[in-house]
N, CA, C and O atoms as a GROMACS GRO file, in nm:
protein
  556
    1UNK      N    1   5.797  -5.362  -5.703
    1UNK     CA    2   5.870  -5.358  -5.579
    1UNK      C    3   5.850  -5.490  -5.504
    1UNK      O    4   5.753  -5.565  -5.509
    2UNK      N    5   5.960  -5.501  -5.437
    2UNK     CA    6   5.935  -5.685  -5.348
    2UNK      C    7   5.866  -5.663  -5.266
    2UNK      O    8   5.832  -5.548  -5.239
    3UNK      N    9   5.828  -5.764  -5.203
    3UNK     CA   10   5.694  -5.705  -5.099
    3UNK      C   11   5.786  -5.788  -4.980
    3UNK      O   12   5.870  -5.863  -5.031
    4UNK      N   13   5.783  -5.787  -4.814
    4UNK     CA   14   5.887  -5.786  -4.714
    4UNK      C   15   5.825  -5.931  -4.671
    4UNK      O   16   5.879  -6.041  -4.678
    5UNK      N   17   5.719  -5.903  -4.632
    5UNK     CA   18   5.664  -6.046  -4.553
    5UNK      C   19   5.686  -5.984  -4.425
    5UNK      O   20   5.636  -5.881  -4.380
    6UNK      N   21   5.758  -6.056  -4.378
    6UNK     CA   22   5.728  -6.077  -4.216
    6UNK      C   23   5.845  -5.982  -4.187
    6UNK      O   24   5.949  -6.011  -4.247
    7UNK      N   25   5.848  -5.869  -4.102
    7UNK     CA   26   5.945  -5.755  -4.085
    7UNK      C   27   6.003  -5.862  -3.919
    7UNK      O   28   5.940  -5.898  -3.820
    8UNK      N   29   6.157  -5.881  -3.964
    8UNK     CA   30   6.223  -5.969  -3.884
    8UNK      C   31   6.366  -5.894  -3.905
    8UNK      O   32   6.461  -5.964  -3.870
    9UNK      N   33   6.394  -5.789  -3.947
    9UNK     CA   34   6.548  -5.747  -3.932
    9UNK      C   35   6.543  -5.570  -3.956
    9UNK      O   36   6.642  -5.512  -4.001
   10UNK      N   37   6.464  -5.524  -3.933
   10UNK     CA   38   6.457  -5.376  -3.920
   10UNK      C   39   6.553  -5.334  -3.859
   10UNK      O   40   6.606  -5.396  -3.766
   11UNK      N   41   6.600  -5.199  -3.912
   11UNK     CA   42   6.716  -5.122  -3.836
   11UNK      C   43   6.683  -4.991  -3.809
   11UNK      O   44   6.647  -4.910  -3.894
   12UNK      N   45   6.695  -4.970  -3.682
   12UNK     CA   46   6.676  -4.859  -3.607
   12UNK      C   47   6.855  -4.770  -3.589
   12UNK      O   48   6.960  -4.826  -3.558
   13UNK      N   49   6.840  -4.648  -3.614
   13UNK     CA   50   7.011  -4.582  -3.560
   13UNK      C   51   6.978  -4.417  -3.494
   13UNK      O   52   6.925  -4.334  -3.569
   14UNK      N   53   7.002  -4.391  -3.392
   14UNK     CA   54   7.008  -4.313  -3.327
   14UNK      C   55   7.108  -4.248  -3.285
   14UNK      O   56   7.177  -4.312  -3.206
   15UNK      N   57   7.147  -4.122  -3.313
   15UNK     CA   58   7.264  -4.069  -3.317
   15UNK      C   59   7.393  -4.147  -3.335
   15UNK      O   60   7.494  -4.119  -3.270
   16UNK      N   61   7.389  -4.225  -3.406
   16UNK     CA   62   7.487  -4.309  -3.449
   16UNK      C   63   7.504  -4.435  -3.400
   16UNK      O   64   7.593  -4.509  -3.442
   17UNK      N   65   7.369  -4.489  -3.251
   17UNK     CA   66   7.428  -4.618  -3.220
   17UNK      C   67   7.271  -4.680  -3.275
   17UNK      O   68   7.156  -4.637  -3.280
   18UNK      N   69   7.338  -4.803  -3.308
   18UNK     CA   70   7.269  -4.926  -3.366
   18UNK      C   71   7.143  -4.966  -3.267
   18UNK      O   72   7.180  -5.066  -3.205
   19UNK      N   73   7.040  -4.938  -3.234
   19UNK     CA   74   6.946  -4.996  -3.127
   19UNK      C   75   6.846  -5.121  -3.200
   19UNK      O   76   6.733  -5.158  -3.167
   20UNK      N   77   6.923  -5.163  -3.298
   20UNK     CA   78   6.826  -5.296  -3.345
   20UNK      C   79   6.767  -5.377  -3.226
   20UNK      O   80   6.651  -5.390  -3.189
   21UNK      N   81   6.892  -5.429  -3.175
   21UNK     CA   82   6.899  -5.543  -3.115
   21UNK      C   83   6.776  -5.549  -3.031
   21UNK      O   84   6.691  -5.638  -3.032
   22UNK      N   85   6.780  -5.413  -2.941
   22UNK     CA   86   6.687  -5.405  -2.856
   22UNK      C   87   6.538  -5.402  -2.890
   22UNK      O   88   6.454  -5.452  -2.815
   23UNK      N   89   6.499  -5.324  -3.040
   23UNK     CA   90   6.406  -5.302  -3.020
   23UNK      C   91   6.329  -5.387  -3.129
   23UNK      O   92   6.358  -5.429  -3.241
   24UNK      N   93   6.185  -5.396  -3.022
   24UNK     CA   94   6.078  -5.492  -3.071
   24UNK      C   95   6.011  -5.445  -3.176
   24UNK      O   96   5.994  -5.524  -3.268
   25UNK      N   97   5.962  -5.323  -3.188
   25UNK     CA   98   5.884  -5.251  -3.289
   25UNK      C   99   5.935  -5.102  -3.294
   25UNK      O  100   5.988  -5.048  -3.197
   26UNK      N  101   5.909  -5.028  -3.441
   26UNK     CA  102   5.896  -4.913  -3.423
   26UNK      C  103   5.879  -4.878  -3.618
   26UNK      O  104   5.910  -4.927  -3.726
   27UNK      N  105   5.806  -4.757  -3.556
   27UNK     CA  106   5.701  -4.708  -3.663
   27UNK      C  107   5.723  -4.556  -3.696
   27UNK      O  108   5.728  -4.473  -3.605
   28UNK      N  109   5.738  -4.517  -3.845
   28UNK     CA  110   5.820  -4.384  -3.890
   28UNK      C  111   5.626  -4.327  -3.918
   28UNK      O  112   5.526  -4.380  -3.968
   29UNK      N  113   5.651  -4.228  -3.868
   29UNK     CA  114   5.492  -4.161  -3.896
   29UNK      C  115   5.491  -4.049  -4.030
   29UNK      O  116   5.527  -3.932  -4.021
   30UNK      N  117   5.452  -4.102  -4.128
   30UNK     CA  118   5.465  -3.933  -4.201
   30UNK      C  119   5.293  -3.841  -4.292
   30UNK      O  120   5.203  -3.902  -4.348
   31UNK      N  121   5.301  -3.730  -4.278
   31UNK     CA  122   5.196  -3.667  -4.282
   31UNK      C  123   5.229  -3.543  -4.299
   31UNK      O  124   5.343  -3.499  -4.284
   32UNK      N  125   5.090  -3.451  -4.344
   32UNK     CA  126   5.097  -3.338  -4.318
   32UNK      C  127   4.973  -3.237  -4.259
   32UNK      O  128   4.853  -3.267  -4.257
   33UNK      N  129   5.029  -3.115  -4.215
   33UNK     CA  130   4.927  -3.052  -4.140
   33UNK      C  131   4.792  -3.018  -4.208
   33UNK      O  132   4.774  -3.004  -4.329
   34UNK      N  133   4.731  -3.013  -4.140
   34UNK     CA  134   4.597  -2.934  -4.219
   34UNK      C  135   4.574  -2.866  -4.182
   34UNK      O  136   4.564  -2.862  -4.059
   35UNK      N  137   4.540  -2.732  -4.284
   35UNK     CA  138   4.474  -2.607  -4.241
   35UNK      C  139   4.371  -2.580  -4.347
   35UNK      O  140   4.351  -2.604  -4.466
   36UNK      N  141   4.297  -2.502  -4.214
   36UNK     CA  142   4.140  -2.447  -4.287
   36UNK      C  143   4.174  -2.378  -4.436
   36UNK      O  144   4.274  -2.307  -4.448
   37UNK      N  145   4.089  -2.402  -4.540
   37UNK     CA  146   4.091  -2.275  -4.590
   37UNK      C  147   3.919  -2.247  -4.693
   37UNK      O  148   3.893  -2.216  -4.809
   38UNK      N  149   3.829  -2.284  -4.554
   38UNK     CA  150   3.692  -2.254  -4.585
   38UNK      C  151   3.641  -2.120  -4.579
   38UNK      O  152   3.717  -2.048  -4.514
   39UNK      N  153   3.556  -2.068  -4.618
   39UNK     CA  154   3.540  -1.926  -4.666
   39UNK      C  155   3.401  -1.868  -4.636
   39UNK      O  156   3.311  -1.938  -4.682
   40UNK      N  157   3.364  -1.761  -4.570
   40UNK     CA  158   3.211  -1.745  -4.538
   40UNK      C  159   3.154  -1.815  -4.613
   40UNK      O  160   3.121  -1.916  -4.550
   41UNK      N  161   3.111  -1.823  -4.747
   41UNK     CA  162   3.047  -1.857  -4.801
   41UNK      C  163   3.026  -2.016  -4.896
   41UNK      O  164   2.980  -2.060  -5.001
   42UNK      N  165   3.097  -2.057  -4.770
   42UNK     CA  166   3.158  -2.243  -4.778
   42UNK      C  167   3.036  -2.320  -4.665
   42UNK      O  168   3.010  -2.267  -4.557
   43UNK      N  169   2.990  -2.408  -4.696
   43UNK     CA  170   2.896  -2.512  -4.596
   43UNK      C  171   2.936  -2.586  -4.562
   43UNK      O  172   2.868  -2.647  -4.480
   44UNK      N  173   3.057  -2.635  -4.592
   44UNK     CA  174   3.180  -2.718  -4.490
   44UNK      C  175   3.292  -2.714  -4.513
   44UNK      O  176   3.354  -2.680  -4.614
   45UNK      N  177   3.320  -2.747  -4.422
   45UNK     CA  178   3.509  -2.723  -4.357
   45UNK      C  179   3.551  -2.756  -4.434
   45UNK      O  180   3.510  -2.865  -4.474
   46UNK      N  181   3.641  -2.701  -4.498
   46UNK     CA  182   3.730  -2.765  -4.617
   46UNK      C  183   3.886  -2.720  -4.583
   46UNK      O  184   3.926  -2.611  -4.542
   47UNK      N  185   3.952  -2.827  -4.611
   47UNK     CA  186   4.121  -2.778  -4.551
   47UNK      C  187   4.196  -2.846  -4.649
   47UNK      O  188   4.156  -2.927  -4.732
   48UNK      N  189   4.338  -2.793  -4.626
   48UNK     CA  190   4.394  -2.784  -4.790
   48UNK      C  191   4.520  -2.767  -4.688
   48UNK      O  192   4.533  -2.678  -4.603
   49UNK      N  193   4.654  -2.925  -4.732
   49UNK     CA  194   4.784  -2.948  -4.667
   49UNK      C  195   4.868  -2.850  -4.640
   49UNK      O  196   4.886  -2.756  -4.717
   50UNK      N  197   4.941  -2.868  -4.499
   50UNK     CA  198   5.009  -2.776  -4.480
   50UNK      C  199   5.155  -2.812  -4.491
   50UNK      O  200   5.184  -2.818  -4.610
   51UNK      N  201   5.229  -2.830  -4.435
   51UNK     CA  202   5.350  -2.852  -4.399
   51UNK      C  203   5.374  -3.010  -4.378
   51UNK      O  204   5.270  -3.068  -4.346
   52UNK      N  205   5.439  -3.056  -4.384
   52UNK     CA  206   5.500  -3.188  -4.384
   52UNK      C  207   5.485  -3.192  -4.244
   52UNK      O  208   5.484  -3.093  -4.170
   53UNK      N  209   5.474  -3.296  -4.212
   53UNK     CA  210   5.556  -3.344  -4.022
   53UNK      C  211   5.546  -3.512  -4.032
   53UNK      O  212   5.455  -3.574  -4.087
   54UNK      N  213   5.643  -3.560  -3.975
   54UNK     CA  214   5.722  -3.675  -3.926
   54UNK      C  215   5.748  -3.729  -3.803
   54UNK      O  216   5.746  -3.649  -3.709
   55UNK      N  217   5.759  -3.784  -3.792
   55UNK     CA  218   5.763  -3.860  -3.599
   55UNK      C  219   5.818  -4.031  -3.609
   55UNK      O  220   5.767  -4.106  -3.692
   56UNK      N  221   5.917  -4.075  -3.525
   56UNK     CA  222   5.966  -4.183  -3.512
   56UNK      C  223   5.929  -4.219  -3.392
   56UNK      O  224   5.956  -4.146  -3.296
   57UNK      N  225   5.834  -4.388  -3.367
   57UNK     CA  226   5.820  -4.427  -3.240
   57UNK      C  227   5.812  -4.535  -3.238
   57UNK      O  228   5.733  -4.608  -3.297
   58UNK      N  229   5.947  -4.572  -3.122
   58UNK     CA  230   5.963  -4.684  -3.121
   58UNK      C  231   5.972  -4.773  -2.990
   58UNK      O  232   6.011  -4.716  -2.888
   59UNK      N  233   5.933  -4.940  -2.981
   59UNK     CA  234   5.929  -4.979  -2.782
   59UNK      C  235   6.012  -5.062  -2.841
   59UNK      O  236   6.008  -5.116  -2.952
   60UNK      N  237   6.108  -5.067  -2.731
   60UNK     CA  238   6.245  -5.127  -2.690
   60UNK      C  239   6.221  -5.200  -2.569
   60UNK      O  240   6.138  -5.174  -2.482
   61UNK      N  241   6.320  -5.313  -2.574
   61UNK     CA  242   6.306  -5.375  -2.417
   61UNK      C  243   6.426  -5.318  -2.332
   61UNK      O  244   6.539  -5.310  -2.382
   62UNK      N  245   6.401  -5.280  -2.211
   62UNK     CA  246   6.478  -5.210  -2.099
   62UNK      C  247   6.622  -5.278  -2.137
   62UNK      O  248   6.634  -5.400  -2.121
   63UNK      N  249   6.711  -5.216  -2.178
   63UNK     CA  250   6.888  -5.238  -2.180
   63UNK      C  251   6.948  -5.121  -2.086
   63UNK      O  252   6.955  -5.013  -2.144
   64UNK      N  253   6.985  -5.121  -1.973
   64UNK     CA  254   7.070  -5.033  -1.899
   64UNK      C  255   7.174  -5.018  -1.950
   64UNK      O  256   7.197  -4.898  -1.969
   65UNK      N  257   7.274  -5.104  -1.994
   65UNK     CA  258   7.397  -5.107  -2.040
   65UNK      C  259   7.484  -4.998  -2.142
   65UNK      O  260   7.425  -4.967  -2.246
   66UNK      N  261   7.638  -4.933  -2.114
   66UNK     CA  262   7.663  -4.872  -2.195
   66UNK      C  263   7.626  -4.885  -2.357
   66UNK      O  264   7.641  -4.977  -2.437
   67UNK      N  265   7.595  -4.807  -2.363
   67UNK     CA  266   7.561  -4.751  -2.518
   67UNK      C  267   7.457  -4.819  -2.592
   67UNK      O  268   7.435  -4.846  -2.710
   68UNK      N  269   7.410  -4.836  -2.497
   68UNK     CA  270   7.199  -4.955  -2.485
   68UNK      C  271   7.117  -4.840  -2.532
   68UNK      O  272   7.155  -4.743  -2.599
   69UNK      N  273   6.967  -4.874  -2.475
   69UNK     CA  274   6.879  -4.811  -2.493
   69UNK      C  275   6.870  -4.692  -2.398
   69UNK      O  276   6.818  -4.585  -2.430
   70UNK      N  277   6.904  -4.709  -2.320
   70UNK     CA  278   6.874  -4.598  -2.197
   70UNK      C  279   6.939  -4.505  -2.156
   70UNK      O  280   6.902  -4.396  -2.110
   71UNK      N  281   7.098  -4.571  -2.179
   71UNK     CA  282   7.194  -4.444  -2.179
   71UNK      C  283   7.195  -4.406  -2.335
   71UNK      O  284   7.283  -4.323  -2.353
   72UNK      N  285   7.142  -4.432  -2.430
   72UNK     CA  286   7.166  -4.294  -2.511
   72UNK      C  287   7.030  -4.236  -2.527
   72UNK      O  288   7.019  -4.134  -2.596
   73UNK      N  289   6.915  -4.294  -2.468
   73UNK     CA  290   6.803  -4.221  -2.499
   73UNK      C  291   6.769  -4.091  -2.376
   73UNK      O  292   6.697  -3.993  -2.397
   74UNK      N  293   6.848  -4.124  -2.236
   74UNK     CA  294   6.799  -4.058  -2.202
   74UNK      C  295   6.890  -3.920  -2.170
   74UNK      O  296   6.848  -3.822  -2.108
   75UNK      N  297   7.048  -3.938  -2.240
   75UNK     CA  298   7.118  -3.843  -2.259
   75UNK      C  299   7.036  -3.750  -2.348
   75UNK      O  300   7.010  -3.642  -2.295
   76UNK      N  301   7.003  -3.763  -2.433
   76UNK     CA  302   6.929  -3.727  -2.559
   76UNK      C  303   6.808  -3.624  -2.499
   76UNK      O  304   6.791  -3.503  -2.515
   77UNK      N  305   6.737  -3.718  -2.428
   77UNK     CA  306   6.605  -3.686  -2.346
   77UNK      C  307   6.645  -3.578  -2.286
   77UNK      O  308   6.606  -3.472  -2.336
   78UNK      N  309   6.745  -3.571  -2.148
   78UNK     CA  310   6.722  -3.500  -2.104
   78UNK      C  311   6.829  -3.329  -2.177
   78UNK      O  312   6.797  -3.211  -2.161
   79UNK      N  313   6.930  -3.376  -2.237
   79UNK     CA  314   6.964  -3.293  -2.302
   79UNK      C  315   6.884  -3.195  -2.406
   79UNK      O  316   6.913  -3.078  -2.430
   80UNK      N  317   6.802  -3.254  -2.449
   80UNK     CA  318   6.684  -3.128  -2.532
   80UNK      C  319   6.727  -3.100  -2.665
   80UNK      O  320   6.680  -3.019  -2.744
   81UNK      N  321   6.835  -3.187  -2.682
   81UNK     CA  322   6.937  -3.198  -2.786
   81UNK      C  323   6.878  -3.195  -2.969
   81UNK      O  324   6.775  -3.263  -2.961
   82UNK      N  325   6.885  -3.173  -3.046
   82UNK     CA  326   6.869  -3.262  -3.192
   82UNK      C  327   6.989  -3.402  -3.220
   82UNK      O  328   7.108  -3.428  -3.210
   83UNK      N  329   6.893  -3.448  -3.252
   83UNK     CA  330   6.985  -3.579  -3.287
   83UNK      C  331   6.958  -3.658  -3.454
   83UNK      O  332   6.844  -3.657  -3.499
   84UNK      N  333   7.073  -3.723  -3.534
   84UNK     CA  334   7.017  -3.836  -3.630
   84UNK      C  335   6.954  -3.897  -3.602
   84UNK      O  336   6.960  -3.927  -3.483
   85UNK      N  337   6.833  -3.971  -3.695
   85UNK     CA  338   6.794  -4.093  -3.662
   85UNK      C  339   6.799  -4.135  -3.831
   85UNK      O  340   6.792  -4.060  -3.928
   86UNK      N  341   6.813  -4.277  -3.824
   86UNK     CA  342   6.785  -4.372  -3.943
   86UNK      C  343   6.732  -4.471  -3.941
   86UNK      O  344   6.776  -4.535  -3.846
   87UNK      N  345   6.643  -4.537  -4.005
   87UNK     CA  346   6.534  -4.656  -4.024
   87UNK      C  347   6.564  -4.702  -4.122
   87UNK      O  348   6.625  -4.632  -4.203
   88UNK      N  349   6.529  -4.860  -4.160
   88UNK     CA  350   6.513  -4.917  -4.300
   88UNK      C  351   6.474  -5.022  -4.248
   88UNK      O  352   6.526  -5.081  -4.153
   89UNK      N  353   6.359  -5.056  -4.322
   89UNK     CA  354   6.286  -5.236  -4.292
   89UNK      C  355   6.378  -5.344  -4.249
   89UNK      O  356   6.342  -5.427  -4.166
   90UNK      N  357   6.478  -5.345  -4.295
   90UNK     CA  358   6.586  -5.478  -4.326
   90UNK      C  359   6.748  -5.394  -4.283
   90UNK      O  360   6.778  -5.278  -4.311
   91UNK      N  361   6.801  -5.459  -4.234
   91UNK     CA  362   6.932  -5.430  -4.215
   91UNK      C  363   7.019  -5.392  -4.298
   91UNK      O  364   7.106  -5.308  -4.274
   92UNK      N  365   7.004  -5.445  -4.392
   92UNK     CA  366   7.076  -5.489  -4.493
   92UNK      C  367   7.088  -5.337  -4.603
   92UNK      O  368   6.993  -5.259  -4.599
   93UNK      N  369   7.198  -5.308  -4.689
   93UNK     CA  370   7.205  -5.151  -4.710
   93UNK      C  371   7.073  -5.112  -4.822
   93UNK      O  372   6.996  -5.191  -4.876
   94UNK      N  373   7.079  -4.974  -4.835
   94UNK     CA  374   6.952  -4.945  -4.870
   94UNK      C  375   6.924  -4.949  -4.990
   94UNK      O  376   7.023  -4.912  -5.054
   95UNK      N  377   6.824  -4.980  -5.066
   95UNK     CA  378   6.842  -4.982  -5.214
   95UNK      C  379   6.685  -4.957  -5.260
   95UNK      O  380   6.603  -4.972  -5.169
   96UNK      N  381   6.656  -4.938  -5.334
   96UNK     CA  382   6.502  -4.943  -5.478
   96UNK      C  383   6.377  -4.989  -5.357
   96UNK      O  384   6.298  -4.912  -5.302
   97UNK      N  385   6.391  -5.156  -5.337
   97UNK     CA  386   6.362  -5.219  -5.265
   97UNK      C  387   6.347  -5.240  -5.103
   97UNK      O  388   6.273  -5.306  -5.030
   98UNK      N  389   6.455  -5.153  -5.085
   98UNK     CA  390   6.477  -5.120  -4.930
   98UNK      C  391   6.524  -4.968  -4.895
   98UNK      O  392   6.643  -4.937  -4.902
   99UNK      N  393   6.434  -4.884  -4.862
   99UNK     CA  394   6.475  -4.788  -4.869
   99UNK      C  395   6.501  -4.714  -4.732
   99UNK      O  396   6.440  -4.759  -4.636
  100UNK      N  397   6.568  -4.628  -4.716
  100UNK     CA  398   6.652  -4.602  -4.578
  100UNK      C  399   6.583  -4.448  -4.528
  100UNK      O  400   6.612  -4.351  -4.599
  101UNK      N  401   6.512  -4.430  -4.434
  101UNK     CA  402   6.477  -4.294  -4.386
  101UNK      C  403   6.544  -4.252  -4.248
  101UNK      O  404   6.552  -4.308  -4.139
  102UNK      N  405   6.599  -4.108  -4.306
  102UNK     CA  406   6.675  -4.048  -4.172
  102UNK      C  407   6.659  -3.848  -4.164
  102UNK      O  408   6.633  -3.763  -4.249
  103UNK      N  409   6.673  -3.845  -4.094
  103UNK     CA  410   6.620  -3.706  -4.042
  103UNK      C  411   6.668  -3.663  -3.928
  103UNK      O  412   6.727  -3.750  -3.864
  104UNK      N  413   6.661  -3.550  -3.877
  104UNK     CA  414   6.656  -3.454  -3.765
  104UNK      C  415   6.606  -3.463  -3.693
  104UNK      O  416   6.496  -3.425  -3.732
  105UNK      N  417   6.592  -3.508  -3.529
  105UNK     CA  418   6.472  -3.511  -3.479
  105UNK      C  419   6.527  -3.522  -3.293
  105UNK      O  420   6.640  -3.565  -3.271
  106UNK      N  421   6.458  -3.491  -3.205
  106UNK     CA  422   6.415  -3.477  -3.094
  106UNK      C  423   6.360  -3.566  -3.035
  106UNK      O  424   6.290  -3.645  -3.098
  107UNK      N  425   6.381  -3.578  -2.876
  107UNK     CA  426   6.286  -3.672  -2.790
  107UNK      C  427   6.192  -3.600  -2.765
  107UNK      O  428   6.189  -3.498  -2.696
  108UNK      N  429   6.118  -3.648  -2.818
  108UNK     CA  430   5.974  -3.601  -2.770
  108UNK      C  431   5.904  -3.669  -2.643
  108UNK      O  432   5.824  -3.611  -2.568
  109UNK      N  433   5.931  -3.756  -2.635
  109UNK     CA  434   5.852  -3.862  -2.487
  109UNK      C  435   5.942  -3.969  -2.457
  109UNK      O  436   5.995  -4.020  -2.556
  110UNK      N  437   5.969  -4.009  -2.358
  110UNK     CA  438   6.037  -4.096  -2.323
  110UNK      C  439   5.954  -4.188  -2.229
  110UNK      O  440   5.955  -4.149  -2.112
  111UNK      N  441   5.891  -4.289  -2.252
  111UNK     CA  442   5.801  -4.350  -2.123
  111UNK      C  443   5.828  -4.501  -2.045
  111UNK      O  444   5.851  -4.607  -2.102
  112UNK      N  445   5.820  -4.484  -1.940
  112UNK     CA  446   5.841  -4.628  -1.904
  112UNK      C  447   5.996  -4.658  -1.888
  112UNK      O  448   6.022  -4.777  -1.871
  113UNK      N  449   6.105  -4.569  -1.890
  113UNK     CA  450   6.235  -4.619  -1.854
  113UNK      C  451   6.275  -4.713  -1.725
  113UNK      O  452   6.391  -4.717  -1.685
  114UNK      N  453   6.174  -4.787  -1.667
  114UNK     CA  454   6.177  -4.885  -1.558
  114UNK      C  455   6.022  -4.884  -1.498
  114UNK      O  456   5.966  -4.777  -1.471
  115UNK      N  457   5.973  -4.984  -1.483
  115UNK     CA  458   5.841  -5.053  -1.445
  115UNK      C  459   5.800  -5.138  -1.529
  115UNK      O  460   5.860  -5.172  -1.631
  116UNK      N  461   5.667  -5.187  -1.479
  116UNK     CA  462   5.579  -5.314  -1.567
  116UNK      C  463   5.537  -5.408  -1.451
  116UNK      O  464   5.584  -5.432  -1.339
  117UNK      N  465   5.401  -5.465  -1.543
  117UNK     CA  466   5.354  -5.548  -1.487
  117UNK      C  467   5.415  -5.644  -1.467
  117UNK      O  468   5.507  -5.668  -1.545
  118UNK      N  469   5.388  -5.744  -1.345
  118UNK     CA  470   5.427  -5.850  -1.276
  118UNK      C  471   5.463  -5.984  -1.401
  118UNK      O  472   5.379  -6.023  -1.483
  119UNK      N  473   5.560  -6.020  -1.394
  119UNK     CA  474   5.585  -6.119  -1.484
  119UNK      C  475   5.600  -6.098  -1.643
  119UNK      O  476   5.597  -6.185  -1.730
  120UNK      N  477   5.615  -5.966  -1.657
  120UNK     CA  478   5.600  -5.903  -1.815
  120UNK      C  479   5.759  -5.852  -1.834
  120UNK      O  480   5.857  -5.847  -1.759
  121UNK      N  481   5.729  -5.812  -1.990
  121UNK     CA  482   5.948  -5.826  -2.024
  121UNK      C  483   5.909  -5.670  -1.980
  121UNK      O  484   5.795  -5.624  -1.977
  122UNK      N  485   6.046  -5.595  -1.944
  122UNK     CA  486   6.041  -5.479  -1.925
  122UNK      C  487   6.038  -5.399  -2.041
  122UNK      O  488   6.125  -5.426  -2.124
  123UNK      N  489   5.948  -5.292  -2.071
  123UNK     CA  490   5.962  -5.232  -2.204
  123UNK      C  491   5.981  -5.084  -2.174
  123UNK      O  492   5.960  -5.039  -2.062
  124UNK      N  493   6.026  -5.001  -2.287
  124UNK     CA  494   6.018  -4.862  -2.261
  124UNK      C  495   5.978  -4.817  -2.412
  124UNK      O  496   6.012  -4.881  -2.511
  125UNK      N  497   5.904  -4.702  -2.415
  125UNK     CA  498   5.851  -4.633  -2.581
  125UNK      C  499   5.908  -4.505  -2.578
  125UNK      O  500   5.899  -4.428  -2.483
  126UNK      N  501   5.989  -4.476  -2.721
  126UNK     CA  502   6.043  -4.370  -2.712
  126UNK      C  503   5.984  -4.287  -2.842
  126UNK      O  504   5.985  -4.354  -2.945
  127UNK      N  505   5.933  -4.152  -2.856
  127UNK     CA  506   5.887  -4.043  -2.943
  127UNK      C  507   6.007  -4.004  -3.015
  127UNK      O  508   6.107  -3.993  -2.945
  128UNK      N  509   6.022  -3.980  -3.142
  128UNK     CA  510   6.114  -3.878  -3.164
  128UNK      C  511   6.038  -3.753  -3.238
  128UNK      O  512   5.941  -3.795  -3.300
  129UNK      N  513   6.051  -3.643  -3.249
  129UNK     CA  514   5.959  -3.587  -3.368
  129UNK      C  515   6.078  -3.469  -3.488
  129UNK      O  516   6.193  -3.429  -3.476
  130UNK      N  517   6.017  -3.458  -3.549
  130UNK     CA  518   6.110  -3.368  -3.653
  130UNK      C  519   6.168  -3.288  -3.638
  130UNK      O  520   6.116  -3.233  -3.541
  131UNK      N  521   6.286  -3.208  -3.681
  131UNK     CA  522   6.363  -3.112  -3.644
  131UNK      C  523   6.427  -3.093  -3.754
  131UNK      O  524   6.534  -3.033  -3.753
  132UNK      N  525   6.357  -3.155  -3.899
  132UNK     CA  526   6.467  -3.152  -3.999
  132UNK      C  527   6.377  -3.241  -4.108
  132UNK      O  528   6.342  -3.358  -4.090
  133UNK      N  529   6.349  -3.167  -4.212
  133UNK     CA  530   6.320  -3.283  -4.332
  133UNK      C  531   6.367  -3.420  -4.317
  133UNK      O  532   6.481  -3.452  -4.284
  134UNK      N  533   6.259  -3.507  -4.346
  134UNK     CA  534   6.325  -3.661  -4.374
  134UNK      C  535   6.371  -3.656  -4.539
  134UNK      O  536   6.345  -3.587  -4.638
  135UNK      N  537   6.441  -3.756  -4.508
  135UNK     CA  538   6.526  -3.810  -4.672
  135UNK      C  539   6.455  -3.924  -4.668
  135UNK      O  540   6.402  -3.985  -4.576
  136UNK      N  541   6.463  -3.944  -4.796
  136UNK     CA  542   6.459  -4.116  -4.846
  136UNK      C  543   6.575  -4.119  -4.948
  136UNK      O  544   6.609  -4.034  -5.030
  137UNK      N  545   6.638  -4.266  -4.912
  137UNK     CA  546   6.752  -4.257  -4.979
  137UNK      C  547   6.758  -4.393  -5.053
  137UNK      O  548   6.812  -4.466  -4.970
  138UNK      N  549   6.735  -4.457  -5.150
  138UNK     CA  550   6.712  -4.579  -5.218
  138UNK      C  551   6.850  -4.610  -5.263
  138UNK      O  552   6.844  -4.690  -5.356
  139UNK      N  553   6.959  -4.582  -5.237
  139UNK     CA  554   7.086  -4.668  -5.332
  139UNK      C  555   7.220  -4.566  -5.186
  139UNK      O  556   7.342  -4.583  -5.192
   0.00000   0.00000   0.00000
């Protein structure tokens, strides 16, 4: 597999609009639950995977503007809505090498939609969490 180097064209998509531009970082979380399954006669905790779970989080710099960061995150937000999301390292379409993750998912947190320190770029961090198996889609 190619290895990326320096992540300089990541693509972020949120219910269908493009939020590259805006955003500085963001990070696809994937894991799964753990549950006990130690037994009286066990001397330590031992736990054994549960369920999958996923989470998208990503900081954007403050865009007010139609169909920016803020009007569709916080339609989203406050709507309670499910929404698409899609990721891939590179812009560019998805393949072997670049592979594209998208899923079901919810605002989970919305923080910082206006403030910051004195002389700092304005930022905001947005949660998404699962509502839907992720895909990976290589071609």
């Amino acid at each position: 597999m190619a290895k990326f180097g320096t992540v300089r064209n990541g693509y972020i998509e949120v219910n269908g609009v493009n939020l590259s531009a805006d955003c500085e970082s963001f990070t696809l979380n994937m894991g799964a639950q753990s549950q006990p399954f130690h037994a009286h006669s066990d001397t330590t905790v031992i736990n054994t995977p549960g369920l999958f779970t996923w989470s998208l989080s990503a900081r954007f710099y403050h865009d007010f503007a139609s169909a920016k960061v803020h009007a569709t995150v916080k339609d989203m937000y406050a709507g309670r809505g499910l929404h698409n999301i899609l990721v891939r390292e590179d812009s560019a379409a998805a393949s072997e090498t670049n592979p594209s993750y998208s899923g079901l998912a919810f605002v989970e947190s919305y923080n910082t939609p206006v403030g910051g320190a004195h002389g700092a770029t304005g930022m905001t961090e947005v949660t998404w969490s699962a509502a839907g198996v992720l895909t990976e889609v290589t071609s």
